[in-house]
Legacy VTK file of the C-alpha trace (Angstrom):
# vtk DataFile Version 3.0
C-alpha trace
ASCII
DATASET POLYDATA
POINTS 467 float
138.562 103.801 110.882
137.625 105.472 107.644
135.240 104.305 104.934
137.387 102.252 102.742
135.555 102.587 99.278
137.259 99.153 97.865
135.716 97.683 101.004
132.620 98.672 99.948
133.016 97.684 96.415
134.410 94.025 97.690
131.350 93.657 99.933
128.390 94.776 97.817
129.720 92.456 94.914
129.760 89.754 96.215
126.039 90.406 98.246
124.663 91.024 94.393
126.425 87.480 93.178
124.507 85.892 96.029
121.558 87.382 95.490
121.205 86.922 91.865
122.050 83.094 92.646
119.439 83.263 95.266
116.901 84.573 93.190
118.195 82.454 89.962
117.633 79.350 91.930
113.551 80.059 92.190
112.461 78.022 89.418
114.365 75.000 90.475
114.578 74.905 94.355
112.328 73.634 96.841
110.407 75.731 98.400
110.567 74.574 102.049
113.833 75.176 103.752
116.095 71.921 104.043
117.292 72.659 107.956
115.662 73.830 110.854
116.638 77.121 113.086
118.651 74.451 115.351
120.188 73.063 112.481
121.708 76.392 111.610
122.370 77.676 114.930
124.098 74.132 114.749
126.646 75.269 111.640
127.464 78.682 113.261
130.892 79.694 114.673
130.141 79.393 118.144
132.461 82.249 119.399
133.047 85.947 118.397
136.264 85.998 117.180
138.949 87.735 118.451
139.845 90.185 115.381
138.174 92.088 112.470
137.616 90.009 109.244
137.164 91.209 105.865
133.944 92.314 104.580
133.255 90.666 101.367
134.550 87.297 103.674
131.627 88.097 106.096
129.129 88.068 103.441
130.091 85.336 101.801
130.424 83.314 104.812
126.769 84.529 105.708
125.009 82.970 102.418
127.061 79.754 103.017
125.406 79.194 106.882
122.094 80.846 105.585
121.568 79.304 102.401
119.766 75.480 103.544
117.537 77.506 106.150
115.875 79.684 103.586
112.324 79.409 102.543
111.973 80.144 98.871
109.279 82.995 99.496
110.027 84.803 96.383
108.894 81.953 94.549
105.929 81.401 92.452
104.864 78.681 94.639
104.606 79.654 98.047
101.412 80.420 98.478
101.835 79.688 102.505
100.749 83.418 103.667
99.949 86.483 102.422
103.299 87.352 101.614
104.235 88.572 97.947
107.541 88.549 96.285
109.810 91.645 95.567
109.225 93.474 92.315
112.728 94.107 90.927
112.789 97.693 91.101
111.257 98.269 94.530
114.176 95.353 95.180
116.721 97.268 93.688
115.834 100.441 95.454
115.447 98.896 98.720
119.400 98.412 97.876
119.627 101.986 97.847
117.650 102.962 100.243
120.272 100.715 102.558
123.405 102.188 101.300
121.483 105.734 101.592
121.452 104.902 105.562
119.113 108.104 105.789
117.304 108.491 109.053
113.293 109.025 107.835
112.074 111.070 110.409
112.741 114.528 109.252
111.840 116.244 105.501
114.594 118.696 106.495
117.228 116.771 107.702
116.287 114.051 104.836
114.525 115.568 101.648
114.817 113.303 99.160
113.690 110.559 101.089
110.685 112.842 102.509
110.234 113.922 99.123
110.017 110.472 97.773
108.096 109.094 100.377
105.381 111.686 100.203
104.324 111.408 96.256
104.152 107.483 96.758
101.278 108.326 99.809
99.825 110.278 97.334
100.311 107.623 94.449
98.240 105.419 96.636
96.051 107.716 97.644
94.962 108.377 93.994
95.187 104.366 93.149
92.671 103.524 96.042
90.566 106.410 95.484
90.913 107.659 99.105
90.452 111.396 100.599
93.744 113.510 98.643
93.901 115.111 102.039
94.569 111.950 104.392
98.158 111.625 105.865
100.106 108.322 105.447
102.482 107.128 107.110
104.658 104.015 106.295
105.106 101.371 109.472
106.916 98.228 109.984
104.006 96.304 108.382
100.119 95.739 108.679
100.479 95.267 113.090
101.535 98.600 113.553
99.335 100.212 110.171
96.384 99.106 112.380
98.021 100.696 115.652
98.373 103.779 113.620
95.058 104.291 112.442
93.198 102.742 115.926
95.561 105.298 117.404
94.194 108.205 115.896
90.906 106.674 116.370
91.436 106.477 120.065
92.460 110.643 120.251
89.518 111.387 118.536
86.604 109.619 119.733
88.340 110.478 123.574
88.699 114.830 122.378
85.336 114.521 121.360
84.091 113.730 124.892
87.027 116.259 126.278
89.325 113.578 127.488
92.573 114.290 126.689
94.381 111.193 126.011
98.109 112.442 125.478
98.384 114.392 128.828
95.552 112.385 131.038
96.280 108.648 129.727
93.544 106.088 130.020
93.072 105.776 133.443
90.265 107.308 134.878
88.942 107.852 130.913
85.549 106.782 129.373
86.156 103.144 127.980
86.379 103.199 124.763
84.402 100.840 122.888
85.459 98.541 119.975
83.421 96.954 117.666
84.756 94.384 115.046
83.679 91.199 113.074
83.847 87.843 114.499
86.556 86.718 111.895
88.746 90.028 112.181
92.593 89.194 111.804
94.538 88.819 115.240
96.517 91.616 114.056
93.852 94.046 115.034
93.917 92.888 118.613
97.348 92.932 119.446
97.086 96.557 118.227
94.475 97.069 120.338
96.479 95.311 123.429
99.423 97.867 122.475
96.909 100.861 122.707
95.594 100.023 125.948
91.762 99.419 124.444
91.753 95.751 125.091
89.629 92.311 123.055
86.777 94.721 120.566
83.228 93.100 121.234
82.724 90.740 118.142
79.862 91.037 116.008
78.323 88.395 113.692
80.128 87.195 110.682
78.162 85.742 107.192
79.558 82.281 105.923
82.062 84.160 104.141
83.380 85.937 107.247
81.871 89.436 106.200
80.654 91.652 109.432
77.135 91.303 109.613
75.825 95.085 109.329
72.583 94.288 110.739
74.396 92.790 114.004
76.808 95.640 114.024
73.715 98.488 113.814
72.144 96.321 116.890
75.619 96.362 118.847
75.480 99.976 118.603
72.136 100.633 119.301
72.198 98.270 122.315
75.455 100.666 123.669
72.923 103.549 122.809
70.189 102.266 124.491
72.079 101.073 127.707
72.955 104.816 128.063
76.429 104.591 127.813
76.915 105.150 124.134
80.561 106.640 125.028
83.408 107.020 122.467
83.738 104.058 119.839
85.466 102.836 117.651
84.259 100.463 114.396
87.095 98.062 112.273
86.069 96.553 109.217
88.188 94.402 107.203
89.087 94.564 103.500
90.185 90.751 102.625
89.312 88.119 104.947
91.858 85.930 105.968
90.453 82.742 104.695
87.790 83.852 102.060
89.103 86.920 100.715
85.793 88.469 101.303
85.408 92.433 101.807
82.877 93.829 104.690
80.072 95.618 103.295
81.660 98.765 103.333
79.293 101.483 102.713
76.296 100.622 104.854
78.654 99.972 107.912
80.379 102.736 107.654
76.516 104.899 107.477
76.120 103.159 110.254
79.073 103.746 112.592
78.970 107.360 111.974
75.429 107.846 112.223
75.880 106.329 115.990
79.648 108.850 116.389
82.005 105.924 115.633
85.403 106.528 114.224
85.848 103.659 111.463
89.240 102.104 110.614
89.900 99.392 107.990
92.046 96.608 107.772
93.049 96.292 104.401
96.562 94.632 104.606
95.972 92.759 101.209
92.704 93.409 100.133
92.739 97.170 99.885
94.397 97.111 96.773
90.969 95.365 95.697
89.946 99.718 95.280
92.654 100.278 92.927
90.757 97.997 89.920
87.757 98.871 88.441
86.928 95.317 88.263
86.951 94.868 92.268
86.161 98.296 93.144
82.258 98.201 93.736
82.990 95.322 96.221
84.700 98.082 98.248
82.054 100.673 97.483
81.965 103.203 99.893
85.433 102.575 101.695
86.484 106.208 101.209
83.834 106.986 103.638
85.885 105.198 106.866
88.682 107.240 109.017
91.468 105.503 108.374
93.010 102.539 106.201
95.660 99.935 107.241
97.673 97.477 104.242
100.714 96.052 103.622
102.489 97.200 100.470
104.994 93.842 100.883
101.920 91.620 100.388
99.865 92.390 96.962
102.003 95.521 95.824
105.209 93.159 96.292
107.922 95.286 97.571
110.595 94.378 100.107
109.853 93.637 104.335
109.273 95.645 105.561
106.171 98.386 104.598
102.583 98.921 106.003
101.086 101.660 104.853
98.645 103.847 107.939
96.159 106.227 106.121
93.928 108.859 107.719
91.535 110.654 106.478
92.054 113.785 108.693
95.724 114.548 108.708
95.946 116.802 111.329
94.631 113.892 114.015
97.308 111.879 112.671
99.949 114.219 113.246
98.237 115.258 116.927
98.742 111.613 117.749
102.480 110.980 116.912
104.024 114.605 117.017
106.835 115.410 119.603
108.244 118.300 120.447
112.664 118.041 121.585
114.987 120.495 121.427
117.774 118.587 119.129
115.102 117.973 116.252
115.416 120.347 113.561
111.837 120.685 111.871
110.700 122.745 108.888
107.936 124.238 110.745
104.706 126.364 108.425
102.408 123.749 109.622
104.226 120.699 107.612
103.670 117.235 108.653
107.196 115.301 109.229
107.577 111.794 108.146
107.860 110.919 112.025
104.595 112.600 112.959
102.523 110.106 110.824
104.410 106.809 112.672
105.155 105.341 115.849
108.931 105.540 115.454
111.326 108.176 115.698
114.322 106.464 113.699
113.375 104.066 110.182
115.072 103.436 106.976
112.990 105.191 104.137
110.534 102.244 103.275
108.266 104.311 100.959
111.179 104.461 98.959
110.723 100.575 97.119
106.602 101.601 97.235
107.832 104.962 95.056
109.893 102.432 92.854
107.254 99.775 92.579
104.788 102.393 91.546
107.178 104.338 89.379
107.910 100.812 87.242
104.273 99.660 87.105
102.340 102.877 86.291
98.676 102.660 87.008
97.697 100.445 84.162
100.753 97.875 85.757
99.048 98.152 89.342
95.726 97.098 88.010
97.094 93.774 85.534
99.228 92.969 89.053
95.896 92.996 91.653
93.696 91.377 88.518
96.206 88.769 87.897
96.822 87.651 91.250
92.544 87.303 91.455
93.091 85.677 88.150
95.366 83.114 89.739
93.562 82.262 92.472
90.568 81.570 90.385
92.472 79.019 88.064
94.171 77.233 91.268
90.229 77.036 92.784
89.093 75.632 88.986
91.593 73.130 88.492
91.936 72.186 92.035
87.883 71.981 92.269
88.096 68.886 89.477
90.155 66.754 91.606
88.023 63.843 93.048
87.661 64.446 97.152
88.877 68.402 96.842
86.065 71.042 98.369
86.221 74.462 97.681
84.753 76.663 100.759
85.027 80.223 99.746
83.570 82.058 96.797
86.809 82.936 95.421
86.174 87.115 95.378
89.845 88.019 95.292
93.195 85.998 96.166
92.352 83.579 98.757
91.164 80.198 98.361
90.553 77.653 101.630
89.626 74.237 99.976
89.122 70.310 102.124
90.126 66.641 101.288
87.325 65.520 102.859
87.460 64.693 106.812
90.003 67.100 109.289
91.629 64.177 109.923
92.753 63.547 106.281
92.747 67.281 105.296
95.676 67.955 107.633
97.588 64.597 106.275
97.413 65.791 102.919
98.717 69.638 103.803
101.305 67.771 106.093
101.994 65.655 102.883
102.650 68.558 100.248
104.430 70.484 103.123
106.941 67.556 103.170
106.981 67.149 99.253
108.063 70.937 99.663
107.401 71.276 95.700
105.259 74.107 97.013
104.252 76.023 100.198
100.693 76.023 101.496
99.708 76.147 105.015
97.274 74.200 107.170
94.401 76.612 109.266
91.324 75.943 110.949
88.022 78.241 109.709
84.313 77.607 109.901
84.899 74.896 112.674
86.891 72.795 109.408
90.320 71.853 109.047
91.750 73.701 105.931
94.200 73.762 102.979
95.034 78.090 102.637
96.109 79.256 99.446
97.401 83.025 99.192
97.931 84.222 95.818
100.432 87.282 96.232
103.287 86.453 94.192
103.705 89.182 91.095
106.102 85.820 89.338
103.349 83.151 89.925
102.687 81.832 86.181
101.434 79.134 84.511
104.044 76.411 84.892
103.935 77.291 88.624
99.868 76.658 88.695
100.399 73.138 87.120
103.505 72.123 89.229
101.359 72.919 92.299
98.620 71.088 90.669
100.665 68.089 90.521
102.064 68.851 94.058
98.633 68.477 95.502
98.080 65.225 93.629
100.915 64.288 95.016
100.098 64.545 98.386
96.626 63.552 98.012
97.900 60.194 96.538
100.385 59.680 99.515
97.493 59.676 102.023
94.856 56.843 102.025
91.456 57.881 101.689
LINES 1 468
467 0 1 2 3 4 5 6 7 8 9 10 11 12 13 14 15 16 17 18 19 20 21 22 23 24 25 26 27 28 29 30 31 32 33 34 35 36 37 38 39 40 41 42 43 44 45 46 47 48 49 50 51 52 53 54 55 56 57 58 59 60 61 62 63 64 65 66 67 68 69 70 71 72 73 74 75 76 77 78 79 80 81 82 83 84 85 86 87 88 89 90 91 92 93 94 95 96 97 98 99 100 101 102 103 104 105 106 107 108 109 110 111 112 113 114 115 116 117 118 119 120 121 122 123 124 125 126 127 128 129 130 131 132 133 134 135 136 137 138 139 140 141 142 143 144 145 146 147 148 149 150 151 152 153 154 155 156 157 158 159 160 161 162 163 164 165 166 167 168 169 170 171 172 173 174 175 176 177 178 179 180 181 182 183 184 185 186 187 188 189 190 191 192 193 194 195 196 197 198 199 200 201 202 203 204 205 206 207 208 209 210 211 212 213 214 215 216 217 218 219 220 221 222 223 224 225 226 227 228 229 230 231 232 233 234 235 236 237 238 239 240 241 242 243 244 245 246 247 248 249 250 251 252 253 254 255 256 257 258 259 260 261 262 263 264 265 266 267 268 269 270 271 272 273 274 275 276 277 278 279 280 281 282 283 284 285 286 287 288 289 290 291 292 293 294 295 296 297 298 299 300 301 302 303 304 305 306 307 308 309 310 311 312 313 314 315 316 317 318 319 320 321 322 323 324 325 326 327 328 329 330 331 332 333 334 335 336 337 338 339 340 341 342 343 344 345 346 347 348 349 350 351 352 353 354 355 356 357 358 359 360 361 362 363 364 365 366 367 368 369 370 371 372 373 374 375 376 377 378 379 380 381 382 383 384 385 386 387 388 389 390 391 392 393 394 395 396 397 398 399 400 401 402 403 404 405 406 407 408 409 410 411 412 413 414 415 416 417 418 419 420 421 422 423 424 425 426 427 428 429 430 431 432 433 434 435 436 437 438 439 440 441 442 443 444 445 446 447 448 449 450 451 452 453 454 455 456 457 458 459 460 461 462 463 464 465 466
């Protein structure tokens, strides 16, 4: 069977007529899906069929059975999770990067993507004022930036005590000690499950969920003083979950390396804080740390799926992911391939929509996009705030915003409430022992007529729920 080029043609036309309907229908739809995952499994032909069928029928049979299971996430009102939309040139060339079908493992078996890939790490690295020199990698999403970063952590605190991780493993090792804040995302965890390192010992949090730096210099000391300092590992978060917040940056990360501690950073949407001088000294000091974990699909806005892994020291990077077969063709002179700076061997290019997103919004475009979204978030919290019953609970420092109708019990009937309106998307959590209304402000589209139709959403639901 040869490439049919009309097939092609057939096929890819009628994926960009439903996608510009899709993406048309934003301002209008609903935001919540109107059938559940059994509802479309429901619709679905239940058996393969027997024969081929064409192309362009496929796809348009697929947006007919997808279409009343999709959540409007591109949308200026979901503000659910920290997920942003898709600027339309990282959209565009995420097209490409599909019909490219190029294997990013390898800058000479795929230089143009390599290529590409590489000046949008350094893009970054410029934006968010981080060491010129680190390596970055780009992963599935903020999970497996963490595993990156933790991963080089782990080689390096273990080589400095002359275990050899790659050929000995952990058994038998020093334990490997990690330290975190008591309101560190769960995302940190499960890549410290995948590497073997287990739960980190939580420190104290402040009411706004930043690491306390006087309980992390006393974890640390205690380890010291119980003789047993062994290898360790510090993560500090840029962005809490709930609050926004950033960890104290610079006088953790003194004090981690003052006591041998590798420090990594979860930054998955609050990184991009560094890239705007009017957020920057929050995050004073953050080029200090080891490595850097974010997520370019949350406030940079480009397609699923794209974490972005940063460390400082290249050269552990590479040492932790390098591989050596006989089928790979490398370029050799001491050059870093794309595959030596992830966990995976095969990927599409995904640095190729950050190149594009960067490329269309030029520094000065970057900076309006983080300020705006902090912009946002600060309206929603003002307006919001004037409703009678409505507490805000965070100091609104960047894009998050946690707010309370009054008791749990009502709190959760009123998110329950605007869920079902499904006007707009916000989602229910649980922080400071309080139920709690989560707003994420990531959307690059989010604009005034969406603030006052979520405004009005939340009325809404407040008025459907007795007091």
């Amino acid at each position: 069977m040869s490439a049919d080029e009309e097939a092609y043609r057939e096929a890819l036309d009628r994926a960009r007529a439903h996608s510009l309907e899709w993406l048309a229908s934003m301002p209008s739809r609903a935001v919540r899906p109107r059938a559940t995952a059994d509802g479309i499994a429901a619709t679905l032909p239940a058996e393969l069929r027997d024969g081929p069928a064409e192309a362009a029928e496929v796809v348009d049979e697929l947006a007919r059975y997808a279409e009343p299971g999709l959540m409007a996430m591109p949308s200026g009102r979901f503000f659910g999770w920290v997920i942003g939309g898709t600027l339309p040139a990282a959209l565009a060339a995420d097209w490409l990067v599909s019909a490219w079908d190029q294997n990013a493992a390898m800058r000479y078996a795929t230089p143009a993507v390599a290529a590409l890939e590489e000046q949008a790490g350094q893009w970054l690295l410029e934006l968010l004022g981080l060491p010129a020199a680190s390596g970055v990698g780009f992963t599935t999403g903020g999970t497996m930036a963490n595993f990156t970063g933790l991963a080089a952590g782990r080689r390096h605190v273990l080589e400095r005590v002359g275990w050899h991780v790659d050929s000995a493993g952990l058994t038998g090792g020093p334990r490997v000690r990690v330290i975190a804040g008591a309101e560190r995302h769960a995302s940190v965890d499960i890549a410290l499950r995948y590497l073997g390192l287990g739960l980190p010992t939580a420190v104290a949090a402040d009411e706004q969920g930043r690491i306390r730096p006087e309980a992390l210099a006393a974890e640390l000391e205690a380890g010291a003083a119980g003789g047993s300092p062994g290898p360790a590992i510090v993560v500090l978060q840029a962005g809490n979950l709930h609050s926004g917040a950033f960890d104290p940056m610079e006088e953790c990360i003194r004090v981690a390396h003052a006591h041998g501690a590798w420090v990594h950073v979860d930054g998955a949407f609050g990184l991009w804080a560094a890239a705007s001088p009017r957020y920057r000294e929050a995050l004073a000091g953050i080029e200090l740390a080891d490595s850097w974990a974010t997520d370019a699909h949350k406030t940079l806005n480009v397609p699923y799926d794209c974490g972005v892994a940063v460390v400082a020291n290249a050269e552990t990077l590479r040492a932790s992911f390098t591989a050596e077969t006989s089928y790979l063709v490398l370029e050799g002179h001491g050059v870093s391939d794309p595959f030596e700076r992830v966990p995976e061997f095969s990927r599409r290019a995904r640095g190729v929509p950050v190149w594009a997103a960067l490329r269309s919004l030029g520094r000065s475009g970057v900076v309006e996009l983080v300020e705006r979204l902090t912009d946002t978030a600060r309206a929603l919290a003002e307006r919001l705030g004037r409703l009678p019953g409505v507490e805000i609970l965070n100091e609104v420092v960047f894009t998050q915003l946690c707010l309370s109708f009054g008791s749990d019990k009502r709190t959760r009937a009123v998110t329950q409430a605007l869920i079902d309106d499904g006007e707009v998307w916000m989602s229910g959590s649980r922080w400071r022992d309080r139920a709690v209304l989560r707003i994420s402000v990531s959307n690059w589209s989010t604009d005034a007529g969406d603030i006052a139709a979520s405004i009005a959403a939340v009325e809404r639901a407040m008025a459907a729920v007795p007091d």
